[in-house]
N, C-alpha and C positions, 0 to 999 in steps of 0.2 A: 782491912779486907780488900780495897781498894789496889795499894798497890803488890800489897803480898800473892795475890791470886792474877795479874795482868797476864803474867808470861804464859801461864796456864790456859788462862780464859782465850787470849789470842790463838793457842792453838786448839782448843775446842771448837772457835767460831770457824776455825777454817775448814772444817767439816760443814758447813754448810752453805747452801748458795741464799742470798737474800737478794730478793728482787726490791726493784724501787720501788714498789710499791704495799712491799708486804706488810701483813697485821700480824704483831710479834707480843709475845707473852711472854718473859722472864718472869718464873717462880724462883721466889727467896731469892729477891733483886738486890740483898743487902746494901752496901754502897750504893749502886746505881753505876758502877762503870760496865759491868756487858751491856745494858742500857744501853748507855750513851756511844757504846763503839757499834753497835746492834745500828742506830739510829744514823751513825754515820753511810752505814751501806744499804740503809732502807731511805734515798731519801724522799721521796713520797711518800713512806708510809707512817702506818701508826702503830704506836709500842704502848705496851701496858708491863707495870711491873708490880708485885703482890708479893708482902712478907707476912710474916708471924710477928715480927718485931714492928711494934711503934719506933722505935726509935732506929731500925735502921730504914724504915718509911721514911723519916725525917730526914737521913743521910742521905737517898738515895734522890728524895724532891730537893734537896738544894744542889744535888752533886748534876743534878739536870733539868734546874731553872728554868734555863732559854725554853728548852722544848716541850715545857707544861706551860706554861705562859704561852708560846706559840697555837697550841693548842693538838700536839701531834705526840703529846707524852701524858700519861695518866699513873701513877702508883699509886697503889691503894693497901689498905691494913686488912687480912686475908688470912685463909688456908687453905693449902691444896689441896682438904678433903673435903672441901667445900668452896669450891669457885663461882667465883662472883659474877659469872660470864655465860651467855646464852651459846648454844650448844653452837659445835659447827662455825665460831668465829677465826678462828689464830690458823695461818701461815705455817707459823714456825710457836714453838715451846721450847724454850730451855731453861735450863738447871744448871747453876754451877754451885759447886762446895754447898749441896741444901738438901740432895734427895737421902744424905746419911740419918738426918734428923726427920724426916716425915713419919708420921707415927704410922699410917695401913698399906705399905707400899702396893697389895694387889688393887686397893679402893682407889687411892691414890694417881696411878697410873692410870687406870680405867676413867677416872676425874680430869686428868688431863686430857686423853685419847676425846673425850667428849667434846672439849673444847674447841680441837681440833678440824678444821676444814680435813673433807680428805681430799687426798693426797700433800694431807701436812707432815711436817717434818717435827718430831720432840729429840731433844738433844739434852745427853745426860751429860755432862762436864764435872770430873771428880779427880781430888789431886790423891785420892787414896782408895785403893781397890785390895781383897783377899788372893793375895799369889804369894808361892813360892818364895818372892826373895822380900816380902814384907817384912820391914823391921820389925822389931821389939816393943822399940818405942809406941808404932804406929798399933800396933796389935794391944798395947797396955791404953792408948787415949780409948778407942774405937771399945775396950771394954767399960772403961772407967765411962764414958760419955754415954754408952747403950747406943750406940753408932749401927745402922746398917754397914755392911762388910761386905757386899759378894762377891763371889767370883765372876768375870766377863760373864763364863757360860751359867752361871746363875742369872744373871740382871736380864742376858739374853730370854732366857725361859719366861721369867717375869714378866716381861714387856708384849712378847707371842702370847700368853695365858692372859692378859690384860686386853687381848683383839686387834693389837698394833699388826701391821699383812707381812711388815719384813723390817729386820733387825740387823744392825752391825755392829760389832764392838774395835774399837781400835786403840791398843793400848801401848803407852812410854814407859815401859819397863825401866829405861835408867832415872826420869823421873817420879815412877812410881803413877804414871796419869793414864785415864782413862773417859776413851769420849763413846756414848751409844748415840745412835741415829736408829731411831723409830719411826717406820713409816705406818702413817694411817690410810 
């Protein structure tokens, strides 16, 4: 996960500004590397990271030791249709390669947007989106998996109907990538 998703994640993160001081949530933190590059541009601040999986909770606390020991990193074992976090905390929210697998995306998003300080930033990071020149392949995993699929102007809809005030999608057609910015 770690390094197959970096190229990806780097251009997702660059969609958004991180102040030094910001309080950051990665949902479905698997490895723990947006973490850790998250953590590099926050440096005053505090990151929290939550999976579904124990074991990529375990990937993601050693993959960033220092800064849960320091005391400026926490990941916890979680779901995003039930956050572990009192209303109106988080800066920033982001997702990479995780919002295909959430099971109520209207609950869900609404579960984040909660978490949210407003005027926070949620950022959706996906290397596979429903367009035009999507593979075969991609269209055969995304069924076999029961994979959310949408289109930009789908996710957009989603996220507006979820209470977020303003939405943008920006998508890499030649890599098939796609980043939303939700504002609350």
């Amino acid at each position: 996960m770690n390094e197959s998703h970096a190229e990806l994640t780097a251009w997702g993160l660059s969609h958004i500004d991180v102040g030094d001081d910001a309080v950051i949530l990665d949902v479905g933190c698997g490895g723990g590397k947006a973490l850790k590059r998250l953590s590099g541009r926050a440096k005053n601040g505090r990151l929290f990271g939550v999976d579904y999986s124990e074991t990529s909770v375990g990937v993601a606390r050693r993959e960033n030791e220092a800064d849960i020991a320091g005391g400026k990193m926490e990941i916890i074992h979680g779901s995003v249709s039930d956050l572990p976090f009192r209303d109106g905390m988080f800066d920033i929210v982001t997702t990479v390669e995780s919002y295909y697998f959430w099971p109520d995306l209207a609950h869900d998003f609404r579960e984040v947007r909660r978490v949210m300080k407003d005027g926070g930033v949620f950022a959706i990071i996906a290397e596979m989106y429903n367009h035009k020149n999507q593979s075969e392949e991609d269209k055969y995993i995304v069924k076999t998996l029961e994979m959310h699929n949408n289109t930009p102007g789908e996710l957009e809809n989603m996220l507006l109907g979820a209470g977020f005030a303003k939405v943008t999608v920006d998508t890499d057609e030649e890599n098939g990538w796609l980043c939303a910015i939700a504002e609350k």
